[in-house]
Biopython code that builds the backbone (N, CA, C, O; Angstrom):
import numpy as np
from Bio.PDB.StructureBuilder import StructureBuilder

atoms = [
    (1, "UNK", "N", (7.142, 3.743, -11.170)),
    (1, "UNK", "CA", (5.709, 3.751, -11.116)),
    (1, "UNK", "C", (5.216, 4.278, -9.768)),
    (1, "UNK", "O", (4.367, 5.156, -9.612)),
    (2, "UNK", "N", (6.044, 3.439, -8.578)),
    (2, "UNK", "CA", (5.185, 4.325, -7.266)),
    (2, "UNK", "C", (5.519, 5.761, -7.268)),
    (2, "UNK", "O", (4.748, 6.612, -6.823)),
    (3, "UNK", "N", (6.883, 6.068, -7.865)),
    (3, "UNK", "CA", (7.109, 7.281, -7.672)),
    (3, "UNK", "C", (5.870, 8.606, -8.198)),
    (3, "UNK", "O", (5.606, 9.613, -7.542)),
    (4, "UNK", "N", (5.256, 8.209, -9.574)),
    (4, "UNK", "CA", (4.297, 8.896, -9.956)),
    (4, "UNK", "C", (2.719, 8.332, -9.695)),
    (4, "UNK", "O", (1.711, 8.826, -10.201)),
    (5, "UNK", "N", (2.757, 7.360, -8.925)),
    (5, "UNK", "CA", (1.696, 7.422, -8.149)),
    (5, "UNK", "C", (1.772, 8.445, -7.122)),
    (5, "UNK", "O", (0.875, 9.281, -7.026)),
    (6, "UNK", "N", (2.750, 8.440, -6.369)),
    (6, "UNK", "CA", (2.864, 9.778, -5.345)),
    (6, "UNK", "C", (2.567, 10.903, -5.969)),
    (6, "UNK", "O", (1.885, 11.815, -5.502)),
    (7, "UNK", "N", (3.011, 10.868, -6.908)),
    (7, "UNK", "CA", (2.688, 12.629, -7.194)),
    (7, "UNK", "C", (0.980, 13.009, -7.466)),
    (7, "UNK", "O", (0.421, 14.105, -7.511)),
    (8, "UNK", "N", (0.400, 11.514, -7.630)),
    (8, "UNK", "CA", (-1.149, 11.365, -7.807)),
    (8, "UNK", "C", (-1.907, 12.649, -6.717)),
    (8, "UNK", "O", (-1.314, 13.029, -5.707)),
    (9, "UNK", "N", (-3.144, 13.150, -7.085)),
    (9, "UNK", "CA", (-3.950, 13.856, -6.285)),
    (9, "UNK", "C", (-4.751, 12.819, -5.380)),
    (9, "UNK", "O", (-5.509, 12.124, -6.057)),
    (10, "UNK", "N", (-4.767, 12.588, -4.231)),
    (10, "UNK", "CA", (-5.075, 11.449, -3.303)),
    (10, "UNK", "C", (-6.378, 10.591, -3.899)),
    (10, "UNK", "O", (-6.602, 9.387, -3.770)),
    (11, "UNK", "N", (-7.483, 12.017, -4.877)),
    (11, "UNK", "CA", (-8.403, 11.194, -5.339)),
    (11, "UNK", "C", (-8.054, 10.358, -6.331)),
    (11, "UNK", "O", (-8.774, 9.372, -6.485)),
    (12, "UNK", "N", (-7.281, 10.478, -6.927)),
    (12, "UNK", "CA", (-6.543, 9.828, -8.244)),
    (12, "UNK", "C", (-5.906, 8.412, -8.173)),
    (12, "UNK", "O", (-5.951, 7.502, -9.002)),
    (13, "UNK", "N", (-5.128, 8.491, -6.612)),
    (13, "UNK", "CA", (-4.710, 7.355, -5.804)),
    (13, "UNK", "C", (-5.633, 6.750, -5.446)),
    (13, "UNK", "O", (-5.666, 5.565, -5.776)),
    (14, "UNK", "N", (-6.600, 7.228, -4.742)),
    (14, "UNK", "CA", (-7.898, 6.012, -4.181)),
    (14, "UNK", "C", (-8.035, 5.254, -5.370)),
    (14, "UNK", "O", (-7.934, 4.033, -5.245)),
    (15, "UNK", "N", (-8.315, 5.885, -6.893)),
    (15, "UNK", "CA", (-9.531, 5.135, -7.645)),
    (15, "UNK", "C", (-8.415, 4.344, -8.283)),
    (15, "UNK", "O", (-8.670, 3.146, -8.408)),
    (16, "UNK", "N", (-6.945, 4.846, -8.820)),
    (16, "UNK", "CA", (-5.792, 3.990, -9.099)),
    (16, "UNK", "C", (-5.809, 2.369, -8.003)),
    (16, "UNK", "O", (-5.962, 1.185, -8.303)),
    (17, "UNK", "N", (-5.553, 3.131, -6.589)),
    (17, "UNK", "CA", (-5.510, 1.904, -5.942)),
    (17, "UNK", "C", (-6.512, 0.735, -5.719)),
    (17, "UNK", "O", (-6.159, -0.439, -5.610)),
    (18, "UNK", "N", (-8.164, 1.298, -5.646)),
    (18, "UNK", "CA", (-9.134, 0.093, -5.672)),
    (18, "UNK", "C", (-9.143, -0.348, -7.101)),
    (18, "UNK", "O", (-9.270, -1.568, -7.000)),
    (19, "UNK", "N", (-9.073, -0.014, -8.562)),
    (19, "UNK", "CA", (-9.057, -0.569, -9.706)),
    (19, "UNK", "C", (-7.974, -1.745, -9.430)),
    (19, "UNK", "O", (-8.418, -2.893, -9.464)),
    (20, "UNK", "N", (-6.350, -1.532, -9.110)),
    (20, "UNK", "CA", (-5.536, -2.229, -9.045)),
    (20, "UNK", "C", (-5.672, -3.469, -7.959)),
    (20, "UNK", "O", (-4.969, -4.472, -8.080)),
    (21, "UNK", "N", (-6.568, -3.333, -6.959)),
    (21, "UNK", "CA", (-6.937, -4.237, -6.002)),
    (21, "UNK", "C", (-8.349, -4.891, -6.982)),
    (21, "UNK", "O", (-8.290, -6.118, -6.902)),
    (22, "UNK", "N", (-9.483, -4.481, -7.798)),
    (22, "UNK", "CA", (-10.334, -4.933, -7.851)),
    (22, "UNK", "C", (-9.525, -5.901, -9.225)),
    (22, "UNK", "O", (-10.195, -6.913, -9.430)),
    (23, "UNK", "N", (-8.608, -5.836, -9.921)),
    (23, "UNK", "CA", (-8.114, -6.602, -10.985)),
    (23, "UNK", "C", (-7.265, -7.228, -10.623)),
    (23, "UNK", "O", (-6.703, -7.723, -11.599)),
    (24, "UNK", "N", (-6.562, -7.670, -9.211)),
    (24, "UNK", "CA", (-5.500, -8.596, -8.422)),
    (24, "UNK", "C", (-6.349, -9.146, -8.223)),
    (24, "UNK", "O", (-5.896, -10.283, -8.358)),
    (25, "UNK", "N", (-7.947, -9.334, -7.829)),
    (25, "UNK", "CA", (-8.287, -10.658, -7.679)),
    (25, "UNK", "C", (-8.674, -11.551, -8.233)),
    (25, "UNK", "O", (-9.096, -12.496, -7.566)),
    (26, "UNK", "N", (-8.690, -11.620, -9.753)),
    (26, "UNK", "CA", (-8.219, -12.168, -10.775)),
    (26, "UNK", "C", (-7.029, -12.864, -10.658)),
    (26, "UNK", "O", (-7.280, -14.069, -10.660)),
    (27, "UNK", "N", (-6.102, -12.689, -10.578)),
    (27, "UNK", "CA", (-5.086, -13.298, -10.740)),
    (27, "UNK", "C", (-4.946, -14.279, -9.812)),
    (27, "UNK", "O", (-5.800, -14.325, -8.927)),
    (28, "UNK", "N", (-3.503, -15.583, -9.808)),
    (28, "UNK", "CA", (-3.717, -16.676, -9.277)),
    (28, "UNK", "C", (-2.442, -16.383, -8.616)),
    (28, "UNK", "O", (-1.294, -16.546, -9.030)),
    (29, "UNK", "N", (-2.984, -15.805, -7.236)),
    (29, "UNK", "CA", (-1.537, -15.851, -6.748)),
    (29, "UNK", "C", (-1.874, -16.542, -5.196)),
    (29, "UNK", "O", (-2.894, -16.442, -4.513)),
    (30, "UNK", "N", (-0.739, -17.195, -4.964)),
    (30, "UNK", "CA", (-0.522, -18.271, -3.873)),
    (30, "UNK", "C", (-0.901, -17.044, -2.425)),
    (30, "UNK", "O", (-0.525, -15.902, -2.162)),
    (31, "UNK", "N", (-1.778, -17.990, -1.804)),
    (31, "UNK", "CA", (-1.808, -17.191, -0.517)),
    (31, "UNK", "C", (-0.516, -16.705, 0.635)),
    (31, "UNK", "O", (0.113, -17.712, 0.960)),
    (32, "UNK", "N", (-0.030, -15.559, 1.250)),
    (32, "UNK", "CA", (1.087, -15.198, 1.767)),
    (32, "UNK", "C", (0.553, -16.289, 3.003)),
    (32, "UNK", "O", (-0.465, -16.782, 3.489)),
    (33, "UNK", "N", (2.030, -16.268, 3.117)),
    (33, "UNK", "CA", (2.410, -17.205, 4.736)),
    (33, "UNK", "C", (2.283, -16.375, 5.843)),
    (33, "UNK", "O", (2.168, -15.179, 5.577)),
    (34, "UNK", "N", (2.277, -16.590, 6.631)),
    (34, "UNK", "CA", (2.138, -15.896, 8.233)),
    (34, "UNK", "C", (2.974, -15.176, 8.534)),
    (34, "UNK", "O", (2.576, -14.089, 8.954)),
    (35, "UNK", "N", (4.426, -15.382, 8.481)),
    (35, "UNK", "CA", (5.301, -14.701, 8.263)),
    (35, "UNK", "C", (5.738, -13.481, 7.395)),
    (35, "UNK", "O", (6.534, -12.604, 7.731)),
    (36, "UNK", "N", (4.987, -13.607, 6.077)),
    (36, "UNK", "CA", (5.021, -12.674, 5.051)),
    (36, "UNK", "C", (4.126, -11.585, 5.352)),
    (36, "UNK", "O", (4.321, -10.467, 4.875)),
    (37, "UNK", "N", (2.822, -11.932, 6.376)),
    (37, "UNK", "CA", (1.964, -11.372, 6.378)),
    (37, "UNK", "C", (2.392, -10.272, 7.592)),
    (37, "UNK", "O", (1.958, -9.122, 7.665)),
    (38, "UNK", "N", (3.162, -10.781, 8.345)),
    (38, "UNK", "CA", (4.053, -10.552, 9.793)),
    (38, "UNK", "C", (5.090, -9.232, 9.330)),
    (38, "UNK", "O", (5.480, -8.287, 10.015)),
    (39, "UNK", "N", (5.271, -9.455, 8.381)),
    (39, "UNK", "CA", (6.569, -8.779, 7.628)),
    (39, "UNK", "C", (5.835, -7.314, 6.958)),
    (39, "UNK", "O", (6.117, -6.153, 7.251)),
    (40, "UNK", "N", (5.274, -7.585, 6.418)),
    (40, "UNK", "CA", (4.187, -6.837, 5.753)),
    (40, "UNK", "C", (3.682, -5.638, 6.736)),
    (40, "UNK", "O", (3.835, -4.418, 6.671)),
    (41, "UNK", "N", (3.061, -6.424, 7.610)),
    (41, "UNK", "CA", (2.018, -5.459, 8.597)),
    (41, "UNK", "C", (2.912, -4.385, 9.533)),
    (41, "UNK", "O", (2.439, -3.385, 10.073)),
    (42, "UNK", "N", (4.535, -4.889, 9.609)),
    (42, "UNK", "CA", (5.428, -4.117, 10.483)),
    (42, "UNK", "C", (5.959, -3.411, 9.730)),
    (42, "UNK", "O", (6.791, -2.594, 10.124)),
    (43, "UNK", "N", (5.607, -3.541, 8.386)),
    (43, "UNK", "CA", (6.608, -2.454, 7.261)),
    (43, "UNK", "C", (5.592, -1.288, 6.983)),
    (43, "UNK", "O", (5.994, -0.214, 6.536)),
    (44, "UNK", "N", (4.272, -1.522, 7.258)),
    (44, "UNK", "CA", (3.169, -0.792, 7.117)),
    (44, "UNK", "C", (3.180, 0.424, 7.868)),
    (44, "UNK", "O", (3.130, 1.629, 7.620)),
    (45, "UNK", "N", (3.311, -0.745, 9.457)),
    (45, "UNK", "CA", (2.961, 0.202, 10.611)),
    (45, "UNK", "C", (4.584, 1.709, 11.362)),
    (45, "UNK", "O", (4.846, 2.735, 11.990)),
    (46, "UNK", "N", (5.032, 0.619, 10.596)),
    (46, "UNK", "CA", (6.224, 1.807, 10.171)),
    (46, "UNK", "C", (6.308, 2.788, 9.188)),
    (46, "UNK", "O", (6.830, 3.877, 9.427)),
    (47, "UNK", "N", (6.000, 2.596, 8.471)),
    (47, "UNK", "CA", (5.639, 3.490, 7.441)),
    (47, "UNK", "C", (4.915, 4.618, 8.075)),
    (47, "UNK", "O", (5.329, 5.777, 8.057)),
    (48, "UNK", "N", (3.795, 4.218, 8.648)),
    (48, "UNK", "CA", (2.480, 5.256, 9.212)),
    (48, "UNK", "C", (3.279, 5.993, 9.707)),
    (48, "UNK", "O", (3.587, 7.121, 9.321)),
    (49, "UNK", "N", (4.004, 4.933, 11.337)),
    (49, "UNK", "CA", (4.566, 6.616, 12.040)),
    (49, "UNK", "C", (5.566, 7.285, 11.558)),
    (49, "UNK", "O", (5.696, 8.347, 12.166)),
    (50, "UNK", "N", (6.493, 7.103, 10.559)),
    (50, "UNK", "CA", (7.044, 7.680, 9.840)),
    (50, "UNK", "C", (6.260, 9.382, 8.994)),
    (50, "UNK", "O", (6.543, 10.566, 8.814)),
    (51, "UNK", "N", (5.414, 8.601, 8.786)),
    (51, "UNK", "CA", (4.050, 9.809, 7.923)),
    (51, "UNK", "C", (3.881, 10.371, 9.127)),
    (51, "UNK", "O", (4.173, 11.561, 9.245)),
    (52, "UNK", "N", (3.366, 9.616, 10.287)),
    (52, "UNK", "CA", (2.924, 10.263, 11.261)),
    (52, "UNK", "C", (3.931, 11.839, 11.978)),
    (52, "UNK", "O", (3.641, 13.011, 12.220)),
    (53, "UNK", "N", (4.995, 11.102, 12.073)),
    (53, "UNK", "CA", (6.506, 11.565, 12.387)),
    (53, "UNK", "C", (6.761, 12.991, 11.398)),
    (53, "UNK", "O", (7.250, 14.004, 11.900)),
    (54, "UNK", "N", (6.502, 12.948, 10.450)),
    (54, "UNK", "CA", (6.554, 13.825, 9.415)),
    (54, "UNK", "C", (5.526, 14.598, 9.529)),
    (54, "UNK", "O", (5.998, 15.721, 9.347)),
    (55, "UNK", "N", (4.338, 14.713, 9.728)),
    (55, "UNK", "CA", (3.267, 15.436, 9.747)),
    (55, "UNK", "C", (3.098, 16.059, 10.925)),
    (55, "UNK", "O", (2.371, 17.053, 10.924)),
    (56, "UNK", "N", (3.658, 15.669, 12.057)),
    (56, "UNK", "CA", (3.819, 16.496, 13.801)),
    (56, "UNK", "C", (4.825, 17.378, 13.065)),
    (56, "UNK", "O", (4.192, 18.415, 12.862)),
    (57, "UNK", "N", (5.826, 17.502, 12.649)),
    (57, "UNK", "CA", (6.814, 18.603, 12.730)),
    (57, "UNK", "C", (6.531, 19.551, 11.183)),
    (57, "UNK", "O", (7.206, 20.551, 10.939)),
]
sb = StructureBuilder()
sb.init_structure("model")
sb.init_model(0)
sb.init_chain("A")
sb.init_seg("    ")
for serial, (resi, resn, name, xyz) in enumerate(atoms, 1):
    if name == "N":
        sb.init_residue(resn, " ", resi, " ")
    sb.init_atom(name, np.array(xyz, "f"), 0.0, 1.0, " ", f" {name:<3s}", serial, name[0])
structure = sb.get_structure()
């Protein structure tokens, strides 16, 4: 599935991704721990410069 989200046209991704965020908040899911959230935000910010990393060269 993420794989052909990538291949999405970025506008295609925005409206994919806020639909999929506006129908998760519906659901009953337990709030992340501090740690998860910790985990999360460094897998993110890696990610970026990775993109970032990729897009300089």
């Amino acid at each position: 599935m993420l794989h052909t989200f990538d291949l999405l046209p970025e506008g295609d991704k925005q409206e994919l991704a806020s639909e999929i965020l506006r129908r998760s908040l519906a659901l009953d899911i337990p709030a992340l721990s501090d740690e998860q959230l910790a985990v999360a935000a460094e897998e993110l910010f890696l990610q970026l410069d990775r993109n970032e990393a990729a897009d300089a060269s």
